[in-house]
C-alpha positions, 0 to 999 in steps of 0.5 A: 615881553621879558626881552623888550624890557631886558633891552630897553633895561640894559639901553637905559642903564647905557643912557642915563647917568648912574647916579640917576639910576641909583634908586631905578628909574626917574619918576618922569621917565616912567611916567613917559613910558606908561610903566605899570606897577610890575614894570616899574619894579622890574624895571628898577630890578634890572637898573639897580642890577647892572649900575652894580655891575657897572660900579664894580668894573669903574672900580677896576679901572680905577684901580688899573689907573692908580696902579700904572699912575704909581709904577710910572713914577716909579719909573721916572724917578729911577731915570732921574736918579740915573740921569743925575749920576750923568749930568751935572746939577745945571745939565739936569735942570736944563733937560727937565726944562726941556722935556716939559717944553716938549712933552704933550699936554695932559689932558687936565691942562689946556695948554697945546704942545709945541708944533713939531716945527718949533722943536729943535731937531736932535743932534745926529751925532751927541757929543758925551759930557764929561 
């Protein structure tokens, strides 16, 4: 009976939203599954075990996220720095305005990105500004 109740352990922790399973199970779900007393403390051993295990790995992710977010603007404020020692005050303004325009949609705003028709086509051959 010890593996049935590690799967079904480890499908419900899949399942059902952390929070849920902070304290073990939700009254109703053991209920419907006829639990006896030793299954429903074994049952909440084995969620409260991996929602830790899950916790911690959400966490790193979390912080593999902010890390890469922070190296990233790390990133553009080095080219625009750089851009700026290039282009004059007018030419930046104009190319962020245009790398707004042109850069896809974050997934927290609704806005959908230009078609790849309506994007003027690079010059072949660029002129350098002065």
């Amino acid at each position: 009976m010890k593996k049935p109740l590690i799967t079904l352990g480890l499908s419900l922790a899949i399942l059902l939203p952390s929070a849920v399973l902070a304290c073990g199970a939700p009254p109703e779900l053991e209920k419907q599954l006829q639990l006896n007393p030793d299954q429903s403390a074994k049952l909440d051993t084995i969620l409260q075990k991996y929602r830790s295990r899950h916790e911690a790995l959400r966490g790193k992710h979390e912080q593999a996220r902010d890390a890469a977010r922070r190296e990233m603007e790390a990133i553009d404020t080095a080219q625009h720095q750089e851009l700026a020692t290039v282009l004059n005050p007018a030419q930046l303004k104009t190319l962020e305005e245009w790398q707004r325009s042109h850069r896809p949609p974050r997934p927290d705003h609704g806005e959908p990105p230009a078609s790849r028709g309506d994007r003027p086509l690079p010059d072949a051959n660029p002129e350098p500004q002065p």
